[in-house]
matplotlib code that plots the C-alpha trace (Angstrom):
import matplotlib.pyplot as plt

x = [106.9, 108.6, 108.7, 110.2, 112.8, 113.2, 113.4, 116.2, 117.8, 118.0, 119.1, 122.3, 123.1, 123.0, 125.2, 127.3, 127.9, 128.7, 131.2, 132.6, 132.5, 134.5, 137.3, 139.6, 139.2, 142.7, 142.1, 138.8, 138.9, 136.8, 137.6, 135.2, 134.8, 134.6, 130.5, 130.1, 132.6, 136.2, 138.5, 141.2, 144.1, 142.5, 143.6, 142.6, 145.2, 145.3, 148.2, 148.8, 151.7, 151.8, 153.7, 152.4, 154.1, 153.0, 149.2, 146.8, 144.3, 142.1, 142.2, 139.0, 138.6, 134.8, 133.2, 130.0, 128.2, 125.1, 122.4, 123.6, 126.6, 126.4, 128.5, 128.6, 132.2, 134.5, 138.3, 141.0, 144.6, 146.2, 149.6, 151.5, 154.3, 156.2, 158.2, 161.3, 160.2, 159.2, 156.3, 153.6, 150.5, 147.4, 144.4, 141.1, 137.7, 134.6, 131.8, 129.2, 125.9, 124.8, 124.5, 120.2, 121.6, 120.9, 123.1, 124.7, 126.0, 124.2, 122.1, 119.0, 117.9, 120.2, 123.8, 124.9, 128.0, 130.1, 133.0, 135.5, 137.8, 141.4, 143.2, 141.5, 145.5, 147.5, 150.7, 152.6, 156.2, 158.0, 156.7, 156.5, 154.2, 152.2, 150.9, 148.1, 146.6, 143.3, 142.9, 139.9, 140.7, 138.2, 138.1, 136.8, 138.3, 135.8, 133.3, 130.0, 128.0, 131.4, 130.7, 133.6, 136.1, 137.7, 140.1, 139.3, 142.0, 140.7, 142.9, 141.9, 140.3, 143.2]
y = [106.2, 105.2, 108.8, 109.9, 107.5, 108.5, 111.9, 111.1, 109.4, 112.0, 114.4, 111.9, 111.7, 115.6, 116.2, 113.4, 114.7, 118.3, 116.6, 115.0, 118.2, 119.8, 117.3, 118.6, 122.3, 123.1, 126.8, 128.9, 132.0, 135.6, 139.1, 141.3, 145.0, 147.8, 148.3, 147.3, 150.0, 148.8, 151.3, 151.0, 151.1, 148.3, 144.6, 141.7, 139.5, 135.8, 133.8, 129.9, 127.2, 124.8, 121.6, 119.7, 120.3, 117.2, 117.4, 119.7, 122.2, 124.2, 128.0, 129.7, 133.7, 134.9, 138.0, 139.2, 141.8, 143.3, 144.4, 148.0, 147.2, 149.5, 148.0, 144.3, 143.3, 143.4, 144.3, 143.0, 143.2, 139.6, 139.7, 136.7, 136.5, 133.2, 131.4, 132.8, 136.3, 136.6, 138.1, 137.9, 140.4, 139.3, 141.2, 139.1, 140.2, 139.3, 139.3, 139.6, 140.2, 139.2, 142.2, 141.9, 143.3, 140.1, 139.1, 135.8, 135.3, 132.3, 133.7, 135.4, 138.8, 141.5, 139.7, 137.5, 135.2, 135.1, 132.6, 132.4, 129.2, 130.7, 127.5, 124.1, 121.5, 124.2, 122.6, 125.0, 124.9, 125.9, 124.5, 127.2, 130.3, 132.4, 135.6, 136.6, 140.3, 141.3, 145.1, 146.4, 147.7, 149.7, 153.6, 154.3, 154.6, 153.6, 150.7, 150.5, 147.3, 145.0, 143.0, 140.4, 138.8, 135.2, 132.7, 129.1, 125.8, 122.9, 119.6, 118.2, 114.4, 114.4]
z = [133.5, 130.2, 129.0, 132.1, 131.7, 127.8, 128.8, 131.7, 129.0, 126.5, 128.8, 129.9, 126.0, 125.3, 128.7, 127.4, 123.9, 125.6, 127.1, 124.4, 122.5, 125.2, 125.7, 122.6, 124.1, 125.3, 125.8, 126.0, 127.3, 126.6, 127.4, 128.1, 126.6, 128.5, 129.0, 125.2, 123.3, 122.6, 122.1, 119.8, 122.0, 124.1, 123.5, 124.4, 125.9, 125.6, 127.3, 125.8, 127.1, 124.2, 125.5, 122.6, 119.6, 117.6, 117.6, 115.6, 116.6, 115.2, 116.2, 116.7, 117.2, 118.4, 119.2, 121.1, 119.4, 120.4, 117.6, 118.2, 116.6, 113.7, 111.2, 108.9, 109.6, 112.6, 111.3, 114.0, 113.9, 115.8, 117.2, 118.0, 120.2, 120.1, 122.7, 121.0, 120.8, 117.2, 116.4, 113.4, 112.9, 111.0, 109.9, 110.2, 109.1, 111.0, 109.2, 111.5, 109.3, 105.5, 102.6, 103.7, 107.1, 109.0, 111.8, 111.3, 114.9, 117.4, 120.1, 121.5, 121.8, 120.8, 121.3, 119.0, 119.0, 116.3, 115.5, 113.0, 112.4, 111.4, 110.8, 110.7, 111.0, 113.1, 114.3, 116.9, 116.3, 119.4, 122.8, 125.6, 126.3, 123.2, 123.7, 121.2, 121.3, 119.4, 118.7, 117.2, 113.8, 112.5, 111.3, 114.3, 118.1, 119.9, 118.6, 120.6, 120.6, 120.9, 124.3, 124.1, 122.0, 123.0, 121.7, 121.6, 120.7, 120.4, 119.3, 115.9, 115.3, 112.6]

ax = plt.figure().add_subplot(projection="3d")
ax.plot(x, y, z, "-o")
ax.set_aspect("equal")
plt.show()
């Protein structure tokens, strides 16, 4: 009886620090690839209202790669629109495997989850609606073994 009521317990304090994890998310959202090859005139389109203008956040880009994915690193171009129409473009590297040709991403079987933390004390500075896009940007036009790429916010502790 007592180790069914440890186990209960435990399982209340893993759901509850999930929880707690998931309270500073502000935006999580993936897109999906067509069947696992992303051409390069496909983007993925993330919409954001920011009303807060005073907090951090961190800004997270992942992808989901199978093990067919025949390369080590993911290039992506990142455009920005602001509320006031400007707009910025970033190149970001993914590196989704070490030099030994082991993939680095979290999961099972052959898809693996890769994140990448792009700014840890991001302050936005215009309330109102951001658009970001995320084209492949590789030498090739059509990458097989991409399943999805996603954009995560979460507020900081700071």
């Amino acid at each position: 009886m007592l180790h069914k009521c440890l186990f209960s317990l435990s399982l209340v304090v893993v759901f509850m620090a999930l929880i707690s994890c998931q309270n500073n998310v502000i935006y999580d959202e993936v897109i999906s690839t067509d069947n696992g090859k992303w051409d390069k005139n496909q983007s993925a389109h993330f919409e954001v209202n920011i009303t807060d203008t005073i907090s951090l956040y961190k800004f997270y880009l992942s992808v989901h790669n199978t093990t067919d994915y025949r390369y080590s690193n993911l290039f992506v171009f990142l455009s920005t629109t602001f509320p006031n129409g400007n707009i910025s473009r970033d190149t970001i590297e993914f590196v989704l495997a070490d030099p030994s040709g082991k993939w680095i991403g979290k999961g099972w079987g052959n898809v693996k989850e890769s994140d990448i933390l792009l700014k840890s004390n991001l302050k936005f500075p215009l309330a109102g609606k951001y658009d970001f896009h995320i084209q492949q940007a590789m030498r090739e036009d059509t990458l097989k073994g991409i399943n999805s790429v996603g954009l995560r916010l979460e507020k900081s502790e700071n």
